[in-house]
FIKOLZA-1660 file (N, C-alpha, C; in steps of 0.1 Angstrom, whole numbers, plus 5000, padded with zeros to 4 digits):
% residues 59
   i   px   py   pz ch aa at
   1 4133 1377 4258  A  X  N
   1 4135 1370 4246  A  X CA
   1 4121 1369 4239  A  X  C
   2 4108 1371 4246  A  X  N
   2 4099 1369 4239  A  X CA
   2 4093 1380 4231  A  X  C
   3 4099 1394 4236  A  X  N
   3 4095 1407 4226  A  X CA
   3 4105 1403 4213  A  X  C
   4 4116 1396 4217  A  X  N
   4 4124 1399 4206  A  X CA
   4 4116 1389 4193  A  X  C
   5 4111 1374 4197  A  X  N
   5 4099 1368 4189  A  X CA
   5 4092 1376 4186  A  X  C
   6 4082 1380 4195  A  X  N
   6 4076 1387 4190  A  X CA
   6 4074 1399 4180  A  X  C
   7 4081 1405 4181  A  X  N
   7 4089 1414 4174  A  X CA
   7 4087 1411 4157  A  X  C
   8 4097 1404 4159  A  X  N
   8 4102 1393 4142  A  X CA
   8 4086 1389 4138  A  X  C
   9 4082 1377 4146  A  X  N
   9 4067 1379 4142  A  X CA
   9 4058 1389 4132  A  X  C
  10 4060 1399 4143  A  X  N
  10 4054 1411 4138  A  X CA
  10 4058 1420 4123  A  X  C
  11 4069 1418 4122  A  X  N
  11 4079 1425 4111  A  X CA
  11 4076 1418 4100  A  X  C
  12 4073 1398 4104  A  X  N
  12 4071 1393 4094  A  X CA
  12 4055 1393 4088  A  X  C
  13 4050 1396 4098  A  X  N
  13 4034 1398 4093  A  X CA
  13 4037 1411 4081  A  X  C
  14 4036 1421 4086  A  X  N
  14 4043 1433 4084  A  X CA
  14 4047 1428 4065  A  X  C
  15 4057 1426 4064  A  X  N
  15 4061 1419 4052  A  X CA
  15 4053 1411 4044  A  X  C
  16 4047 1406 4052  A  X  N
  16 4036 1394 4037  A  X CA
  16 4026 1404 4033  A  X  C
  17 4020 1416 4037  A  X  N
  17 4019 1425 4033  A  X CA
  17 4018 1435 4020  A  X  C
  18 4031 1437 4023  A  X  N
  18 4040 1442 4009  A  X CA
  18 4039 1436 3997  A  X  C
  19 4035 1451 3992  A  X  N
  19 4035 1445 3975  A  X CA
  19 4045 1449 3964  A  X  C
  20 4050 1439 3959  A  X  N
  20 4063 1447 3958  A  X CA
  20 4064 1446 3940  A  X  C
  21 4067 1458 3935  A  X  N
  21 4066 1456 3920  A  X CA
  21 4072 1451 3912  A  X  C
  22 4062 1448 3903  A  X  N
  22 4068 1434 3890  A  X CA
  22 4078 1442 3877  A  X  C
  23 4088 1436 3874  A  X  N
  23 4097 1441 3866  A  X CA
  23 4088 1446 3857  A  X  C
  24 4078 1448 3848  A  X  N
  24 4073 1458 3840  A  X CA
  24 4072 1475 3848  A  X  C
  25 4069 1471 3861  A  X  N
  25 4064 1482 3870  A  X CA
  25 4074 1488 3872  A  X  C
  26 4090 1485 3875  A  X  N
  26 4104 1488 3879  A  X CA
  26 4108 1492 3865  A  X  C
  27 4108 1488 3853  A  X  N
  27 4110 1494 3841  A  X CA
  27 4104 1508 3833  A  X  C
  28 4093 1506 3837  A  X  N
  28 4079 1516 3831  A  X CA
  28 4086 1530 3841  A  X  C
  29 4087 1530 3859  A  X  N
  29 4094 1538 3869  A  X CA
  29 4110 1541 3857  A  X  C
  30 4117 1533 3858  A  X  N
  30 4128 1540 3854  A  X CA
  30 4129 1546 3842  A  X  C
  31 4120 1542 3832  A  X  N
  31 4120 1552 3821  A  X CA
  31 4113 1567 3822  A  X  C
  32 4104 1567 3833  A  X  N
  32 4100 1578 3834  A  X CA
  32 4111 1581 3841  A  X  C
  33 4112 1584 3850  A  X  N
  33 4122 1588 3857  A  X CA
  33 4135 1596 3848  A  X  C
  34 4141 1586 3840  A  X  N
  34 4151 1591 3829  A  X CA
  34 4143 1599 3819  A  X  C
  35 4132 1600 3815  A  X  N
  35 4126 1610 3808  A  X CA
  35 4129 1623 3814  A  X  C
  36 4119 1624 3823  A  X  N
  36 4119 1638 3834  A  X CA
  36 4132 1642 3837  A  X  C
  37 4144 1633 3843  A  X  N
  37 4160 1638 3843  A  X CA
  37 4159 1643 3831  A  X  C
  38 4159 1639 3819  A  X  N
  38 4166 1644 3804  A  X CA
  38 4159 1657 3801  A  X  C
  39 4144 1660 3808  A  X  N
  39 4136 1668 3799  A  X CA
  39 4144 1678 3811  A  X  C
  40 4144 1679 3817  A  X  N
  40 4146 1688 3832  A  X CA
  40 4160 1695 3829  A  X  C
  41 4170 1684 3829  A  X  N
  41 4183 1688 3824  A  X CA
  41 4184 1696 3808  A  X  C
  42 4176 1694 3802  A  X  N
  42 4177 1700 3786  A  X CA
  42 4170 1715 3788  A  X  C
  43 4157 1715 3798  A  X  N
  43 4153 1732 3801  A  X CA
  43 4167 1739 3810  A  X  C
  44 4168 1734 3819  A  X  N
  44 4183 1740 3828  A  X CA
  44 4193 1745 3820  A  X  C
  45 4194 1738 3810  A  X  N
  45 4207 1743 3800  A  X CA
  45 4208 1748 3795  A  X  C
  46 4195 1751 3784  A  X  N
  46 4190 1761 3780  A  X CA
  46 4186 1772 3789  A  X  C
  47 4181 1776 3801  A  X  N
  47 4177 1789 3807  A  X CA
  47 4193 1792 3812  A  X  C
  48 4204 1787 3810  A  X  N
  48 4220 1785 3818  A  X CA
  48 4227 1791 3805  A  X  C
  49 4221 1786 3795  A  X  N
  49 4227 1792 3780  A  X CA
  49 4224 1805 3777  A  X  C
  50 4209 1805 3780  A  X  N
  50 4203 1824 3777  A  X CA
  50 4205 1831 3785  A  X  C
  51 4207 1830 3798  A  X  N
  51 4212 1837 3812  A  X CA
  51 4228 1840 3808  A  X  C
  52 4235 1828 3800  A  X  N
  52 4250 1835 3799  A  X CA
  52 4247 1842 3791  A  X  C
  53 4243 1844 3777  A  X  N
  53 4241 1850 3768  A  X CA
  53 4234 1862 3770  A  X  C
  54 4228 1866 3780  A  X  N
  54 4221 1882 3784  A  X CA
  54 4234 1885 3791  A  X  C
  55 4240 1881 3804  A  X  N
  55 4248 1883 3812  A  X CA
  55 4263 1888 3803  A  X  C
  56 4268 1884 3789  A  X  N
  56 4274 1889 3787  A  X CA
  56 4275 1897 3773  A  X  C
  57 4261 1898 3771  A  X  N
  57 4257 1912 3763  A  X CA
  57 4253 1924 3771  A  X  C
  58 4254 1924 3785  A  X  N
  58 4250 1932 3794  A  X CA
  58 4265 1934 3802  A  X  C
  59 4275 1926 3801  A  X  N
  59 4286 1933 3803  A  X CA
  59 4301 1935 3795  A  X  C
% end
């Protein structure tokens, strides 16, 4: 029983720790994030569009 205190103890040290980010920091992250998807997704489609477009001037 006392590793299992112990334990928790530990996990809770552990935790005070952690720094956990402030809603500007979680917003600022998700708009990058959705940038880079959009920008990533908009080159793929395009090199997916010119690849069909050679692929079926070549057959």
């Amino acid at each position: 029983m006392k590793k299992i205190i112990d334990y928790i103890k530990a996990a809770k040290t552990e935790l005070d720790k952690v720094i956990f980010p402030t809603a500007n920091e979680v917003k600022q992250a998700f708009i990058s994030v959705v940038v880079i998807v959009a920008v990533v997704t908009t080159f793929l489609s395009l090199v997916d569009l010119i690849m069909n477009g050679i692929l079926k001037a070549i057959l």
